[in-house]
C-alpha positions in Angstrom: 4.2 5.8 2.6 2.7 2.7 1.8 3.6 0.0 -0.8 1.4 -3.6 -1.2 4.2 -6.9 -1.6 4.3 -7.5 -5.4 3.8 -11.1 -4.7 2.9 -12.4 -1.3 -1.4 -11.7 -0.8 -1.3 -9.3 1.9 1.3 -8.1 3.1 2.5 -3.9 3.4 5.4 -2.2 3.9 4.4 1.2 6.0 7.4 4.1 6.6 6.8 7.1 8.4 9.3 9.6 9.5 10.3 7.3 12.9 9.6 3.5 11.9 10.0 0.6 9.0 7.1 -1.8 9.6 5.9 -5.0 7.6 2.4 -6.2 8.0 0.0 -9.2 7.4 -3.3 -7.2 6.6 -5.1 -10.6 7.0 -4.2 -11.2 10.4 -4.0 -7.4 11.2 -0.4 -8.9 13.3 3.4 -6.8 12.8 5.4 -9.0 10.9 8.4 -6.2 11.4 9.1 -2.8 12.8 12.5 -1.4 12.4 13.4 2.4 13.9 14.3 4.5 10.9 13.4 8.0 9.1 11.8 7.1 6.2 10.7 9.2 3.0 10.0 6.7 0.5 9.7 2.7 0.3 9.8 0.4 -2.4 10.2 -3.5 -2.9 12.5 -4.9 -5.6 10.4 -6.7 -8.7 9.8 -10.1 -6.6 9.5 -9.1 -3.4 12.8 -10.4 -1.9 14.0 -7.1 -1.3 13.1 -3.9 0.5 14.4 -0.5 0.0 13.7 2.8 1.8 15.4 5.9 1.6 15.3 9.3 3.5 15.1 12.9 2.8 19.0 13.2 3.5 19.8 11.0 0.3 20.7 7.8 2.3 19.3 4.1 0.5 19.4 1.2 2.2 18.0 -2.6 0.6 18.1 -5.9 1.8 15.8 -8.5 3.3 13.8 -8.1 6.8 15.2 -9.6 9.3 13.1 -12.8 10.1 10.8 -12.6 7.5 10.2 -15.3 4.9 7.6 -14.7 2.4 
């Protein structure tokens, strides 16, 4: 699963089933990796929020932890 920022040029949110991870496609660097099952991601309207959710029903949303964007 992958979703684009709504705001910020270039930047990704990737989920698989094992990791979270945020990236600066322009610099091709990791801006975030997080271990966690994920099914789905999504970012809230402005981009200040993430949410991902697994298969088992649990949501989680919040900001990443040392990203400012």
């Amino acid at each position: 699963m992958t979703r684009f920022h709504p705001v910020a040029d270039n930047l990704v949110l990737v989920a698989d089933h094992t990791h979270l991870r945020l990236y600066d496609i322009s610099t091709q660097k990791q801006l975030y990796s997080e271990e966690r099952s994920c099914s789905t991601v999504s970012w809230s309207y402005d981009g200040s929020l993430a949410c991902a959710a697994n298969k088992s029903g649990e949501v989680s949303a919040g900001r990443l932890a040392g990203c400012s964007f």
